[in-house]
TISETOR-184727 format. One record per residue: x, z, y of N, C-alpha, C in turn; residue in three letters. Coordinates in steps of 0.1 Angstrom, whole numbers, plus 5000, padded with zeros to 4 digits. Atoms other than C-alpha are relative to their C-alpha. Layout:
XZYXZYXZYALA;...
//
This chain:
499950125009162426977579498850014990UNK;501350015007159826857555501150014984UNK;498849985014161526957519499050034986UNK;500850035013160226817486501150114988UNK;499149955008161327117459499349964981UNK;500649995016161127047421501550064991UNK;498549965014163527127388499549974983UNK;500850065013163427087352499950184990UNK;499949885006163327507342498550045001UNK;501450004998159227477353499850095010UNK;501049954992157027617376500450155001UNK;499949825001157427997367501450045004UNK;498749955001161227977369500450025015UNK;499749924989162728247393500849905014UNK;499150074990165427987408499049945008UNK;501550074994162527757423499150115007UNK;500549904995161128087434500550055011UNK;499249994993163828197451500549925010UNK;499650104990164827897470498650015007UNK;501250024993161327827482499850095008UNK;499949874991161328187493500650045010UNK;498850034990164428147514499749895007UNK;500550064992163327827529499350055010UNK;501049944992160127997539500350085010UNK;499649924993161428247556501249965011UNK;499550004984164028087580498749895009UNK;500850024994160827947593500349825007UNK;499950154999160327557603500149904991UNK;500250115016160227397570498849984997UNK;500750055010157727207555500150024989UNK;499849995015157827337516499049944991UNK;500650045011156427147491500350024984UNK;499349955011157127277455498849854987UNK;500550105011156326987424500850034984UNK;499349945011157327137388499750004988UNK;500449965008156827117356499150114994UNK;500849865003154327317339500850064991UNK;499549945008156527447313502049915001UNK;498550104999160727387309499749884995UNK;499650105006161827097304501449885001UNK;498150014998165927087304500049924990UNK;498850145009168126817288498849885001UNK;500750115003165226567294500549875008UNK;499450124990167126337319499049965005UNK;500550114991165526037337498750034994UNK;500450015011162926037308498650015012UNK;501250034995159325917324499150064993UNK;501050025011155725987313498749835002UNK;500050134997154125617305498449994996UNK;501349985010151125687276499450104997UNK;500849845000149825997286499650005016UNK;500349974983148026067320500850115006UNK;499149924999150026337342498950075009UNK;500849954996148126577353500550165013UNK;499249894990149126847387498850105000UNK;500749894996147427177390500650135011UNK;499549904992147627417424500650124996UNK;499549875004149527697419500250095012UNK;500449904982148527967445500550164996UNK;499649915001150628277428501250025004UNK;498750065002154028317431501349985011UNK;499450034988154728157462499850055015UNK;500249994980155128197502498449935000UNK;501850065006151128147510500549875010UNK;499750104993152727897535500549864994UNK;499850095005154227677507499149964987UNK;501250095007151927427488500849974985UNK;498949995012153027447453499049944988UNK;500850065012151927257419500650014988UNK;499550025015152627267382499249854991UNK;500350175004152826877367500250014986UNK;500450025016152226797331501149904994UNK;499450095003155126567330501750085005UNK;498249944999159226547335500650045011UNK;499450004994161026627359500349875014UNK;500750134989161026287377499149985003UNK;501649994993157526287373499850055010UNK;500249974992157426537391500149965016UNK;500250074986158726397420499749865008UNK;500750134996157626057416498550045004UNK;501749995001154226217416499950065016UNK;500449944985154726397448500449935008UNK;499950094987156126147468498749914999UNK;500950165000153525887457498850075000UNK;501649975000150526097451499750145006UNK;500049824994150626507465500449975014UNK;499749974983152426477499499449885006UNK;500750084990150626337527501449925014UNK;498650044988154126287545501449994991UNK;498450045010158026167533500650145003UNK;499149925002160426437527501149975005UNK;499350034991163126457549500950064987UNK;498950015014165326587513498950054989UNK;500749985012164126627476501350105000UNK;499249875005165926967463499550034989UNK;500649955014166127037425500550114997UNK;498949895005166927367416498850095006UNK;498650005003168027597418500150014983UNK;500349965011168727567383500750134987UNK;499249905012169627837355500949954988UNK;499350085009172427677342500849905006UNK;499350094993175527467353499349884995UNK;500350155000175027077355501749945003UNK;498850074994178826967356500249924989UNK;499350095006180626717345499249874992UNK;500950185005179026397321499250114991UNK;501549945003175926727314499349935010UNK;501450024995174426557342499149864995UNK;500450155003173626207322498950064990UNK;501649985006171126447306499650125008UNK;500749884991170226707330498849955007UNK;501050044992166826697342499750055017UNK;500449984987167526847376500549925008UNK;499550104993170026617384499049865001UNK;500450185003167726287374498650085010UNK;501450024991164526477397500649975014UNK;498950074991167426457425499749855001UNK;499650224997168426087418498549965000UNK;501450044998164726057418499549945015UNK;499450004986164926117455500949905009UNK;498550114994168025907464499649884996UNK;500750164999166125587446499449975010UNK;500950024992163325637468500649995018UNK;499050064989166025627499499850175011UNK;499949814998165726047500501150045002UNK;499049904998168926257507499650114992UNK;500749885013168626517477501150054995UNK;498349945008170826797461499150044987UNK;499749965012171026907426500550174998UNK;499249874997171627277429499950144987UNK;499749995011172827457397500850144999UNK;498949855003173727877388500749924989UNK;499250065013176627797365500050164992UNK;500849915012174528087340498949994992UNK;501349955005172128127318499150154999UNK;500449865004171428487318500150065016UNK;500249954990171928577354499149965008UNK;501649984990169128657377499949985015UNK;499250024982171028647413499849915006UNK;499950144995169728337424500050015019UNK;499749984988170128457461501449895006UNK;498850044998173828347466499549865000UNK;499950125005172827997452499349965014UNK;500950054992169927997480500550005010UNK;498849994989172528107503500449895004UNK;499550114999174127797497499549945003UNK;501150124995171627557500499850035014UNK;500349984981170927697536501249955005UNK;498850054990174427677548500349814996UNK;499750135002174627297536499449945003UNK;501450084994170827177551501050045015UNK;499249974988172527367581501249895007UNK;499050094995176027147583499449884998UNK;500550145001173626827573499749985014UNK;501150014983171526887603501049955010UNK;498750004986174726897623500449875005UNK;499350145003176426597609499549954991UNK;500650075007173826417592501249914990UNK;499450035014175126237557500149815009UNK;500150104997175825867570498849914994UNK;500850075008173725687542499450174991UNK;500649885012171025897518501050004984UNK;498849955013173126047486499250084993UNK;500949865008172326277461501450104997UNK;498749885000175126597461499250064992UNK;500549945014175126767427501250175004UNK;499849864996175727147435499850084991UNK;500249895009176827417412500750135010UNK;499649904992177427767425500450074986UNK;499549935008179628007403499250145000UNK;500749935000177528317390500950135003UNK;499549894997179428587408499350075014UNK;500649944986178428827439500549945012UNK;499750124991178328607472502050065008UNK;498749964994181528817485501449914996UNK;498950095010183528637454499949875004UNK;500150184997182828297461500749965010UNK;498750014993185828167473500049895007UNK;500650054983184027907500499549824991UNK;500550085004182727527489501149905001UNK;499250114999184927227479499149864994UNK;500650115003184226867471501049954986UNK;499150025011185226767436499449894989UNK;501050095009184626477410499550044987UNK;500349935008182826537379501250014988UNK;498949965014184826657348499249974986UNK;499850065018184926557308499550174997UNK;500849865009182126877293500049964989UNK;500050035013183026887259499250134992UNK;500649885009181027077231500450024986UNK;500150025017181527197196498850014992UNK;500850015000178627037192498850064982UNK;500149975011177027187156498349964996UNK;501350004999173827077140499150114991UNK;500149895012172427407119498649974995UNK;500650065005170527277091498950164995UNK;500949905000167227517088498749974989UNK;501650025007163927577064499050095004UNK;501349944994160727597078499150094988UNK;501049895010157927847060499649884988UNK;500350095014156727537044500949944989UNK;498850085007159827407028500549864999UNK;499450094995160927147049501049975008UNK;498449994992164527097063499349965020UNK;500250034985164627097099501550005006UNK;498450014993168127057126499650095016UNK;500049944986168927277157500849985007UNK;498750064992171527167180500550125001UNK;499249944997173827417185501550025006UNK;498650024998177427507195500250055017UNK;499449934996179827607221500649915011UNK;499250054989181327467258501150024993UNK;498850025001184827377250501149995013UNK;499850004986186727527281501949914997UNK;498450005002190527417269500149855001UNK;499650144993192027127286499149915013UNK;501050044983189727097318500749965008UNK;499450094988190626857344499950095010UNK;499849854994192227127369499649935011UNK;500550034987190626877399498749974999UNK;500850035001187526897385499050085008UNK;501049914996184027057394499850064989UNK;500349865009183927237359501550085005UNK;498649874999187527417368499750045016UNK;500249894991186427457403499050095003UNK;501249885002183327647393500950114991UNK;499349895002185727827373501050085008UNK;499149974994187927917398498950065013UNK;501049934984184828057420499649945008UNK;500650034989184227817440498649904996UNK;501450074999180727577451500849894999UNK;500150124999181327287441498849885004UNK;501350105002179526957449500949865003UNK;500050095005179826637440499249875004UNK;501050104993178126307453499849914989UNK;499950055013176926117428498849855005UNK;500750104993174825767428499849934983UNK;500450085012172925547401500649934997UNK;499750105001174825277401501050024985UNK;498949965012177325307365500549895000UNK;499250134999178724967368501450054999UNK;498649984998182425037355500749895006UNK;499750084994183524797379501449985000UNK;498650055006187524817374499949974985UNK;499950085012186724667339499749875000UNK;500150115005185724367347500949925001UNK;498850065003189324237350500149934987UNK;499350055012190224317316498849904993UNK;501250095007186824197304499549815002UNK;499950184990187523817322501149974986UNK;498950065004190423767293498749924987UNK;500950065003187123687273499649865000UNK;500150104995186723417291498449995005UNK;501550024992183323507308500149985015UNK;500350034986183123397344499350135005UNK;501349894994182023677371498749935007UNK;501550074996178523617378500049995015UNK;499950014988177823497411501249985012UNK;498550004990181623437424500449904996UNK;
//
């Protein structure tokens, strides 16, 4: 398969290492790697418009067989840049990840790995989202694990229409992983804090701060079944139209458009 990889943890980051390295080696892939030059988490969708974007080869690092770049822009960039300007051929799937750090629940309306994903699925790509639910662990094997066995069952039974599947893997030893379910996303709450700080010069500054709030998780969610060990994944699609509202929103008295 021809496989477009980007994420939003940049270029250097192990997970994106890891996967690519796993690809390479069950041999027959096309690997293309497109990544930020530096992180660039929580940026969502977020384009670059008023700045040129600039890709430079990156020939360390990687399998010598996968063609790899560090982009000057977001995470979408990145893979808008590689479909439209770096690869000489379409990608048979866009893969963001793997990333250092879950993506569940309403995190992905700013996660930048998810939106290089849906990047993919505009363009009429089949793409996952693939996400250690850690920050600090280093194990990104398991995760890559995963990704094989699910290009594997695609191959099999191809996806009917292109999607984008948002994939978190629980940061435990692959033995623990109690096998892959399908789950919708869950309500990520924080105690969100902003800690009011002074710079050398003596000017206030703000840091976001604060704490996941695990109490009262939707027990059919994908944040409780990442707690519960297992892979979750999730199908997810641009469209946000809350569409069972337009009922109540007719007592208004607006007409539905077009009907």
């Amino acid at each position: 398969m021809n496989i477009l990889l980007s994420n939003d943890d940049g270029i250097q980051a192990l997970g994106v290492r890891c996967l690519a390295a796993t690809l390479a080696q069950m041999g027959g892939h096309r690997i293309t790697v497109v990544c930020p030059d530096r992180e660039r988490s929580a940026t969502g969708h977020a384009l670059t418009l008023h700045k040129p974007l600039r890709a430079d080869p990156v020939l360390e690092g990687f399998p010598s067989e996968v063609r790899a770049w560090a982009c000057s822009g977001t995470p979408s960039d990145c893979v808008k840049l590689g479909l439209d300007g770096l690869l000489d051929y379409p990608p048979d799937w866009v893969i963001s990840g793997i990333n250092q750090g879950s993506n569940l629940g309403t995190d992905v309306l700013y996660s930048g790995t998810v939106s290089a994903a849906m990047e993919g699925l505009l363009e009429g790509i089949p793409s996952l989202a693939v996400s250690l639910a850690s920050f600090t662990t280093q194990d990104f094997q398991p995760a890559a694990n995963v990704v094989l066995a699910l290009l594997e069952k695609l191959s099999l039974k191809p996806l009917a229409e292109p999607m984008l599947l948002n994939v978190n893997v629980p940061a435990v030893p692959a033995q623990e992983i109690r096998g892959m379910v399908l789950a919708p996303l869950g309500w990520r709450k924080y105690t969100d804090i902003y800690e009011k700080r002074v710079d050398p010069r003596g000017k206030t500054y703000y840091w976001l701060a604060g704490e996941v709030v695990e109490d009262g998780v939707d027990p059919r969610s994908d944040v409780q079944a990442v707690l519960d060990r297992y892979v979750s994944i999730t199908p997810l699609q641009p469209d946000l139209t809350a569409r069972a509202a337009f009922e109540s929103l007719q007592q208004w008295g607006f007409p539905r458009f077009g009907i």
